[in-house]
C-alpha positions in Angstrom: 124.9 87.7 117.4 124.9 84.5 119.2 125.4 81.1 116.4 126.8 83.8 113.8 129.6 82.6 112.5 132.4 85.1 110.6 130.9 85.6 107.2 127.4 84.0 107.8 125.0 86.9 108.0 121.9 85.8 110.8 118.5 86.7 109.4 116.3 88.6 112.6 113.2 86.0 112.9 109.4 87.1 112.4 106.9 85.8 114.1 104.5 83.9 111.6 100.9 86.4 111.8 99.0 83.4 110.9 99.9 80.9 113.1 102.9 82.6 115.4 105.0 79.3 114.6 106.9 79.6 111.8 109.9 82.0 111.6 109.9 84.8 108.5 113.1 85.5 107.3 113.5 88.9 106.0 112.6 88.3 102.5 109.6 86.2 103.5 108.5 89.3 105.9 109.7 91.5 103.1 107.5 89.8 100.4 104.1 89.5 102.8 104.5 92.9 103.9 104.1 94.1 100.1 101.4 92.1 99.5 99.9 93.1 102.7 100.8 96.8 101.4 99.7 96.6 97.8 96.3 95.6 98.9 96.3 98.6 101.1 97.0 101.0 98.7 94.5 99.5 96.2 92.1 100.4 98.6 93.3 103.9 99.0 93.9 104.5 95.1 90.0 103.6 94.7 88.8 105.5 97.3 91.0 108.0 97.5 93.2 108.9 94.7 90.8 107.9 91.8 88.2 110.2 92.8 90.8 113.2 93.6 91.8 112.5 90.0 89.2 113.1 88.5 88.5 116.3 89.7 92.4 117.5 89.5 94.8 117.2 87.2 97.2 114.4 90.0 100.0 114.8 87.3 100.4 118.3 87.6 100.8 118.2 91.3 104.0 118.2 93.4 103.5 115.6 95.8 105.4 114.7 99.4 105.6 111.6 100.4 106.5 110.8 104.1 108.4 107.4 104.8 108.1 106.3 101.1 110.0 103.0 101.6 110.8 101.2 98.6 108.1 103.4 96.9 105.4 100.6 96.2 102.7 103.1 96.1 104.7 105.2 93.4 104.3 102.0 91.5 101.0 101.5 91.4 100.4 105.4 90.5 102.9 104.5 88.1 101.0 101.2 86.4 97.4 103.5 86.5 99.4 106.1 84.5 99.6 108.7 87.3 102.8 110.7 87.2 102.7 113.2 89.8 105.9 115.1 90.8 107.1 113.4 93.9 109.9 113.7 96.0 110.1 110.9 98.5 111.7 111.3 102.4 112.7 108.3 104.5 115.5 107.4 106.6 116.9 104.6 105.0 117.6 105.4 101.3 115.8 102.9 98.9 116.1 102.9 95.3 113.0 104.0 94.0 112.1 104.5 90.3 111.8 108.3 88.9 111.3 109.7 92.7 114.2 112.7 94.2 114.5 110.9 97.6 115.8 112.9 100.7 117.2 110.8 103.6 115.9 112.5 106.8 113.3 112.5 109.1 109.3 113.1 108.5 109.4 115.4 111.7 112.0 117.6 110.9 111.6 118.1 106.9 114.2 120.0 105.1 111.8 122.0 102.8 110.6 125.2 102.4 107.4 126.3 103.5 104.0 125.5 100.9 106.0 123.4 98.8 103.5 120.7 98.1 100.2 120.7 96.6 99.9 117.4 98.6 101.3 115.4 101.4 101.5 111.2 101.6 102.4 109.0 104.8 100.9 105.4 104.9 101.6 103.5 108.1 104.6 105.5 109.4 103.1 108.6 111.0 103.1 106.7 114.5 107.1 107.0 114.0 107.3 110.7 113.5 107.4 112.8 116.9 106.1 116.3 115.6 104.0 116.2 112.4 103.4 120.0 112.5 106.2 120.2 109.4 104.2 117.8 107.0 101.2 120.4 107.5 103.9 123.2 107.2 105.3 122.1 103.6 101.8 122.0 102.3 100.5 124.9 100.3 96.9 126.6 101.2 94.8 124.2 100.4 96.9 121.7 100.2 95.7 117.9 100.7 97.4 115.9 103.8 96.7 112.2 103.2 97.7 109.9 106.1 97.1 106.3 106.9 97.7 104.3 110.3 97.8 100.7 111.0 94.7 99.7 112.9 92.6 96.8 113.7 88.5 96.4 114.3 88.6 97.0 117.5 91.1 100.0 118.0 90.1 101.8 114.9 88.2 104.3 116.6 91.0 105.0 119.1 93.7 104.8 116.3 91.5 107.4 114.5 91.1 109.8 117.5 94.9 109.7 117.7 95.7 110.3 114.5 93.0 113.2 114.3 94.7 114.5 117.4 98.3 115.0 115.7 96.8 117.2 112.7 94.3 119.2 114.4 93.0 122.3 112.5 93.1 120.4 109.3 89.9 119.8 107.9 88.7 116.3 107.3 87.4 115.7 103.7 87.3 112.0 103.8 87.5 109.1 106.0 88.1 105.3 105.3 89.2 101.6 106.6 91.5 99.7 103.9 93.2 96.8 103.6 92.6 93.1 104.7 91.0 92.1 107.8 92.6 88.8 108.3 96.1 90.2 107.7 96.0 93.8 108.5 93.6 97.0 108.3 94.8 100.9 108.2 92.2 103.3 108.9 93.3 106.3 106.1 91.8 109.9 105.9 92.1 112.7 104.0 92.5 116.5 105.2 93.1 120.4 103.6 94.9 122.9 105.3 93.4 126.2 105.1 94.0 129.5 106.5 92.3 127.5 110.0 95.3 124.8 110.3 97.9 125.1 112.7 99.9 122.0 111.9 
């Protein structure tokens, strides 16, 4: 890279979502992006997970989760007291407490077919080509849960879209979480029965 000197690593610059000034480095980005994150999944633990809880058993459930990261929202399940079997897929391989994590890619999983009583993917489905395998892993029944970055004023096109990539599935809940000033993700919630085609 140009200015990189040998041994001097070159951080990659973010533009500043506030004011579009001031540079992030990566652990800046890194930092606002799980706040931004946490917040997010609050939103989808209350509205979401909490009531799903409370009429199943989550910790007896094998769960999937789809471009898992660093597994931040394995933490918060974690902190509630929530421990689910899940096994975690992404391409880069983070270190992630008490989660089996595959590298590979969410559009061509590496598992056998009804698998998992659920399926998790929070702001990465827009990266996966063919989602028909994340409906395929699932058992009957099965619960898909699937977030996408949005804002007020592409929601309902971001929702359409992501409605569009699991048709057949049958929508059980719909929702907008996260912070308006920094970033929304509209999130639903979907079964697979005998109907779904993936």
């Amino acid at each position: 890279m140009r200015g990189e000197s040998p041994g001097h690593r070159t951080s990659f610059l973010y533009l500043n979502p506030y004011n579009g000034n001031m540079a992030f480095t990566p652990s800046i980005y890194s930092r606002w992006m799980k706040e931004v994150q946490e917040k997010k999944y609050e939103g989808i633990l209350l509205e979401f997970i909490l009531p799903l809880h409370s009429k199943m058993n989550l910790g007896s459930m094998r769960i999937l989760d789809v471009g898992i990261g660093k597994g931040w929202f394995e933490d918060i399940l974690r902190d509630r007291g929530m421990a689910p079997e899940i096994v975690g897929i992404d391409k880069v391989p983070f270190d992630t407490k008490g989660v089996d994590i595959i590298v590979g890619d969410g559009g061509a999983l590496p598992l056998k077919e009804g698998l998992f009583d659920m399926v998790i993917s929070f702001d990465t489905v827009h990266l996966i080509s063919d989602t028909k395998d994340m409906v395929r892993v699932l058992k009957d029944n099965g619960l898909l849960l699937i977030s996408i970055h949005c804002n007020e004023y592409n929601m309902p096109e971001k929702r359409n879209e992501l409605l569009g990539r699991f048709r057949g599935m049958k929508v059980l809940k719909e929702s907008v979480v996260g912070d308006p000033d920094k970033e929304l993700s509209y999130v639903v919630l979907m079964r697979k029965g005998p109907w779904s085609s993936g």
